[in-house]
C-alpha positions as CSV (number, residue, x, y, z in Angstrom):
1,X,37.2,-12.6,44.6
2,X,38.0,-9.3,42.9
3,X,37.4,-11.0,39.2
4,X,33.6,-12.1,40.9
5,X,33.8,-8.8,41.5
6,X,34.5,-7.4,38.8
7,X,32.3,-9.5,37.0
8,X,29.0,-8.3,38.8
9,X,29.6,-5.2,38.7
10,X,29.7,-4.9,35.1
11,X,26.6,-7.0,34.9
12,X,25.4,-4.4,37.3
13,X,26.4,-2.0,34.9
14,X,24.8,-3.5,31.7
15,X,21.6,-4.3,33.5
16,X,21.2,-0.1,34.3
17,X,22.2,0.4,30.8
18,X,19.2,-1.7,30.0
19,X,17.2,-0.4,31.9
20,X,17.5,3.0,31.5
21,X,17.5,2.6,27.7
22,X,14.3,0.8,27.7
23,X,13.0,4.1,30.5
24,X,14.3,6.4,27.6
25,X,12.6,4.6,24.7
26,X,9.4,4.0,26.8
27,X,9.1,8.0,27.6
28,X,9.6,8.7,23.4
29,X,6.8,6.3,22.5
30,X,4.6,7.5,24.9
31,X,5.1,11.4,23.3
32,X,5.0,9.8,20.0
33,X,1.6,8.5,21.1
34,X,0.0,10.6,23.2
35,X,-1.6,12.7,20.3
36,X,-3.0,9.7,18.2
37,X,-4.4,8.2,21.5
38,X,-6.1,12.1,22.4
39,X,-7.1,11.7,19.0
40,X,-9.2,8.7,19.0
41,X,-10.4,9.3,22.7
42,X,-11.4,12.7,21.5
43,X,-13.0,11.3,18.4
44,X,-15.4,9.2,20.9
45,X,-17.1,12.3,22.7
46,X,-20.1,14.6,22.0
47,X,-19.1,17.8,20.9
48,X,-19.7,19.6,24.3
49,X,-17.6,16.9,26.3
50,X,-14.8,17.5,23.7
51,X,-14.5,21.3,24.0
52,X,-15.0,21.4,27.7
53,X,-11.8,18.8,28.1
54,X,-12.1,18.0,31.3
55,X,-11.6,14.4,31.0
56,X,-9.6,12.2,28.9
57,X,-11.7,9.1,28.7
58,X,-15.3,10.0,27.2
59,X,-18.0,9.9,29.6
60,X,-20.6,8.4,26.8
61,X,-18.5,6.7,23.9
62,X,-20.3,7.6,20.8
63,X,-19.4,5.2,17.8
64,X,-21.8,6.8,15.7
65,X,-19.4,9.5,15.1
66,X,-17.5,7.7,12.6
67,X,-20.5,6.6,10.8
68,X,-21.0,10.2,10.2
69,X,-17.5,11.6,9.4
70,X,-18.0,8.8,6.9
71,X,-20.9,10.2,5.3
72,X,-20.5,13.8,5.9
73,X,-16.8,14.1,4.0
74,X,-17.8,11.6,1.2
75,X,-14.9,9.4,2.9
76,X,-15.8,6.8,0.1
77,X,-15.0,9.4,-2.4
78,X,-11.9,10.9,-0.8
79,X,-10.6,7.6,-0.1
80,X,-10.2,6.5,-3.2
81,X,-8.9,9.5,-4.7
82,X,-6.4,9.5,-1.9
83,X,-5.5,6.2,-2.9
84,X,-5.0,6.6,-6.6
85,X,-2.7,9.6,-5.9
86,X,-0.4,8.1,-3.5
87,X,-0.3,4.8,-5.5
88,X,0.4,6.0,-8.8
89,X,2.9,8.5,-7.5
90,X,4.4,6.2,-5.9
91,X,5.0,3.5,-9.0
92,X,6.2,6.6,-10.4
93,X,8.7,7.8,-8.0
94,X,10.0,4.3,-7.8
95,X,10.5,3.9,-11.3
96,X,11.8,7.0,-12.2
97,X,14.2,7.1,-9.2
98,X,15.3,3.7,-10.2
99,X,16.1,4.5,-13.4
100,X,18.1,7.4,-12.4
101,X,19.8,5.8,-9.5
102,X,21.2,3.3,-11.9
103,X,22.2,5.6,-14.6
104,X,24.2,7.8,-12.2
105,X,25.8,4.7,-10.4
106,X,26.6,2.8,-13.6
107,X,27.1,4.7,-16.4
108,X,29.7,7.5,-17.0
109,X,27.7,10.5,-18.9
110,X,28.5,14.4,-19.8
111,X,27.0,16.3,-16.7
112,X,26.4,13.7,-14.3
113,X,27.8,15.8,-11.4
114,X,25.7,18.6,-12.6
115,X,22.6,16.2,-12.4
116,X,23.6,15.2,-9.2
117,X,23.5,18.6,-7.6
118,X,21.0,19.6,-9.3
119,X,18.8,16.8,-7.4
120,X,20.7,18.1,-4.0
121,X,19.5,21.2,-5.1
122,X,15.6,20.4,-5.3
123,X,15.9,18.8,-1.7
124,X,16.2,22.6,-0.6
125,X,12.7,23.5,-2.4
126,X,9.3,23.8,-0.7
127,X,7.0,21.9,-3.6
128,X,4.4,23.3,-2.2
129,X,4.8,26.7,-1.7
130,X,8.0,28.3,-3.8
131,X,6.9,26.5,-7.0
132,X,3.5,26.1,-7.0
133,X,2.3,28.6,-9.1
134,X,4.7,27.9,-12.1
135,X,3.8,23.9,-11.3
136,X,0.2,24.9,-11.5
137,X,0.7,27.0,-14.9
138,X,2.6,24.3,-16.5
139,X,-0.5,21.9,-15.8
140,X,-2.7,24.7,-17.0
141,X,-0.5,24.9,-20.3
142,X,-1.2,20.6,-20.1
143,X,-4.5,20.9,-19.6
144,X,-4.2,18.7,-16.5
145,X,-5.1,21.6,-13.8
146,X,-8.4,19.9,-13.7
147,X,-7.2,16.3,-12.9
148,X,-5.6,14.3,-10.4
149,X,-2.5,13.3,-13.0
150,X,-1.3,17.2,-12.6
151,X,-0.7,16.7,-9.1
152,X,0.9,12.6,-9.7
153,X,3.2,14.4,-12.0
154,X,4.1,16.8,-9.3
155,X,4.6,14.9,-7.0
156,X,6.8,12.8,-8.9
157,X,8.5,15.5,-10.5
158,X,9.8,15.8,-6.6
159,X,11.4,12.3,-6.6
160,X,15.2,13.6,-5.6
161,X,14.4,11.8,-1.8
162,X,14.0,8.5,-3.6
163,X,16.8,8.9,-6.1
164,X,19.4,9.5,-2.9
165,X,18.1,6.5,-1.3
166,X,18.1,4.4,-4.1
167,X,21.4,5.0,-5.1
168,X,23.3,4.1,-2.5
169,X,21.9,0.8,-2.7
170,X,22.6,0.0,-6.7
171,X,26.0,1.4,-5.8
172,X,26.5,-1.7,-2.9
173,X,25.4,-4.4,-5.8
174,X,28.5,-5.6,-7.3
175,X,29.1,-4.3,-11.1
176,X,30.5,-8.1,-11.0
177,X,26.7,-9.4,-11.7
178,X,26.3,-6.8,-14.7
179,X,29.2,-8.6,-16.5
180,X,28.2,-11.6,-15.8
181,X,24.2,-11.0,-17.3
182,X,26.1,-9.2,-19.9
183,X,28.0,-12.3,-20.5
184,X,24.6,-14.0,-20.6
185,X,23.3,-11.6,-23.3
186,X,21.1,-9.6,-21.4
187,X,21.6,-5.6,-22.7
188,X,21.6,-2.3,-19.7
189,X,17.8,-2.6,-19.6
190,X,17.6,-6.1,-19.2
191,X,20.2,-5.7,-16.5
192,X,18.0,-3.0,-15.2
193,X,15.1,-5.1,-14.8
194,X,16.5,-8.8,-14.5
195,X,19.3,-7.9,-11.7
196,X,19.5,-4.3,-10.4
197,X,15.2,-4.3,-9.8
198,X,15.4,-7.8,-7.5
199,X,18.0,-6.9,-5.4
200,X,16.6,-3.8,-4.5
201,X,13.5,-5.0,-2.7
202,X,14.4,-3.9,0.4
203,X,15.4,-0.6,-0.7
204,X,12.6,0.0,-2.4
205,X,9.8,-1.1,-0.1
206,X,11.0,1.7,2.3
207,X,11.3,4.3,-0.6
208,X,7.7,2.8,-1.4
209,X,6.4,3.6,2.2
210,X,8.2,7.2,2.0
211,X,6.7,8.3,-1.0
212,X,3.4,6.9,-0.8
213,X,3.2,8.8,3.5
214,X,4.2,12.0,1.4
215,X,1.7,11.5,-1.4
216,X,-0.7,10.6,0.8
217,X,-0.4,13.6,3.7
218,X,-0.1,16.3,0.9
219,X,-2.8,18.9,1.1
220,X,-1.4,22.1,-0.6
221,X,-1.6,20.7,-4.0
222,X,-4.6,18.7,-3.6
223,X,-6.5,21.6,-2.4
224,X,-5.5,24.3,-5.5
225,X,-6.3,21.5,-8.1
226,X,-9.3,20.8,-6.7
227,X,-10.8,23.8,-5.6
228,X,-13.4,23.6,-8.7
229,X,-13.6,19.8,-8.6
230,X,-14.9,19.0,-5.0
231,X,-15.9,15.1,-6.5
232,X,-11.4,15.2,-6.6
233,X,-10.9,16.1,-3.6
234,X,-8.4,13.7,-1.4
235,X,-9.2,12.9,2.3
236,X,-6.4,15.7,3.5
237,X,-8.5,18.1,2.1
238,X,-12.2,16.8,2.8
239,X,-10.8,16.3,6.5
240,X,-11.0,20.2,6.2
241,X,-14.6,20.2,5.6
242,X,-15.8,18.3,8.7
243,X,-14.4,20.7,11.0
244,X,-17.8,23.0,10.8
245,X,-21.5,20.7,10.7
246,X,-25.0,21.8,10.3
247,X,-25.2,25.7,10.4
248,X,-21.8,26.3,10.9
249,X,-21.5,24.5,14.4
250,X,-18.0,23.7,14.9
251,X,-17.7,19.8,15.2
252,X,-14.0,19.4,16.0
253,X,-15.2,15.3,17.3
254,X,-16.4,14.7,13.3
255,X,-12.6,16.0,12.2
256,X,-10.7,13.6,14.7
257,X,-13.0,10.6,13.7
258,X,-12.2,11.3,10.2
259,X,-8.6,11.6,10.8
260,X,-8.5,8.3,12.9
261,X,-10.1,6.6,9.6
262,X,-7.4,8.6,7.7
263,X,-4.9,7.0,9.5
264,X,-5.9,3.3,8.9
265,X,-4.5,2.5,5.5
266,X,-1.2,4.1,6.1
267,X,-1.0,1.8,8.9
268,X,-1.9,-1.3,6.9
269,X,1.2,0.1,4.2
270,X,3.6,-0.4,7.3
271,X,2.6,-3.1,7.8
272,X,3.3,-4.8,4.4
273,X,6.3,-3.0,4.0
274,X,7.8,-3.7,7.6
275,X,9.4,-6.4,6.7
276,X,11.7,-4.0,4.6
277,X,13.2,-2.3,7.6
278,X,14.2,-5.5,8.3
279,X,16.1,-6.5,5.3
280,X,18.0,-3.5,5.1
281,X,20.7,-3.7,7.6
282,X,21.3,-7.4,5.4
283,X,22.3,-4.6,2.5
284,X,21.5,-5.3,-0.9
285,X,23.2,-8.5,-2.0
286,X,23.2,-11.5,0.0
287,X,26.2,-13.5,-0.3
């Protein structure tokens, strides 16, 4: 009788432990999205409805706003240019943090620890306010202040989040399987590419979905390079631009449309690199 129990009172036990851990997880998803859902609620009333606030749920749900956040901040435009920044800086990032990751990790150089804190170092620095004006100068002096490649090489210039996640990783791969493709014949790049590059999937599709978020919510850098090239400007900084309409009327329901479009391909990222998140707590190697 006391083992019975025993035995249901644990179960007891384990049953309010679920529980209150799914009350607990339940409250932080619904602070987490409470903002996007006021968001697109909000991005579904007239203007007048929206500043009064006095419901949550629009009265008259107007679609059309979309349609013309579209058209009004050139999403097209600002898509596109959003795109080709976050995806180039993210090849970037992911090569260059690849290729340092497994230099540090497998090769024994003059001034490694020196590199290494230097990268700490950088974690420590605002891009985009401490260093912008000598970053902007040194595009200037590349004649790139003008283009959307000055702010991919920023951005990637900033890779020392990458290069700390990466290298934990090519650390956990065996230095057993560089031997062995050394045995084979293949050189340290081939090794680079043929060994240390397939087992780090994992690793790197939630790098990937790190840098390309970053890349693709930047708006300081964006904005300075583009102030004379409004055709360059990336949907952080056009979202700017809806927030006043035809003779300077605020429209705050044209700005949360747009950022509700804004949103959708950074969800569709997640989604391909989800599965990542998955595979990491499998490590690096399978057996």
């Amino acid at each position: 009788m006391a083992s019975a129990q025993t035995s249901r009172s644990l179960k007891n036990k384990a049953l309010l432990s679920r529980v209150l851990l799914w009350i607990f997880l339940l409250i932080v998803a619904a602070f987490a999205l409470f903002p996007i859902v006021l968001a697109f609620f909000g991005s579904l009333k007239s203007n007048l409805e929206l500043t009064t606030g006095t419901t949550l749920l629009p009265k008259e749900w107007i679609f059309d706003n979309y349609a013309q956040a579209w058209t009004s901040a050139n999403f097209a435009r600002f898509t596109w240019n959003s795109v080709f920044i976050s995806t180039f800086t993210t090849l970037g990032t992911l090569l260059i943090g690849t290729m340092a990751a497994y230099a540090v990790a497998r090769v024994d150089f003059y001034g490694k620890r020196l590199y290494v804190v230097i990268q700490s170092c950088t974690l420590f620095i605002s891009i985009g306010a401490v260093v912008l004006r000598p970053q902007f100068d040194l595009m200037v002096s590349l004649n790139l202040q003008k283009s959307l490649w000055g702010v991919i090489i920023i951005l990637i210039s900033g890779h020392a989040t990458a290069f700390f996640m990466l290298i934990g990783f090519v650390r956990a791969i065996p230095k057993e399987l560089d031997e062995a493709a050394f045995i084979d014949g293949c050189n340290f790049y081939s090794v680079y590419f043929r060994v240390i590059l397939p087992l780090l999937t994992p690793a790197l599709g939630v790098t990937a979905l790190w840098t390309f978020r970053g890349a693709w919510n930047e708006y300081i850098l964006p904005l300075v390079f583009t102030m004379t090239q409004p055709g360059l400007q990336t949907l952080t900084v056009g979202l700017a631009g809806l927030k006043y309409g035809v003779g300077d009327a605020a429209q705050p329901q044209l700005m949360l449309a747009g950022a509700c479009l804004s949103m959708l391909p950074m969800i569709i990222v997640y989604i391909f690199a989800n599965k990542s998140f998955m595979q990491m707590t499998a490590g690096s190697v399978k057996g």
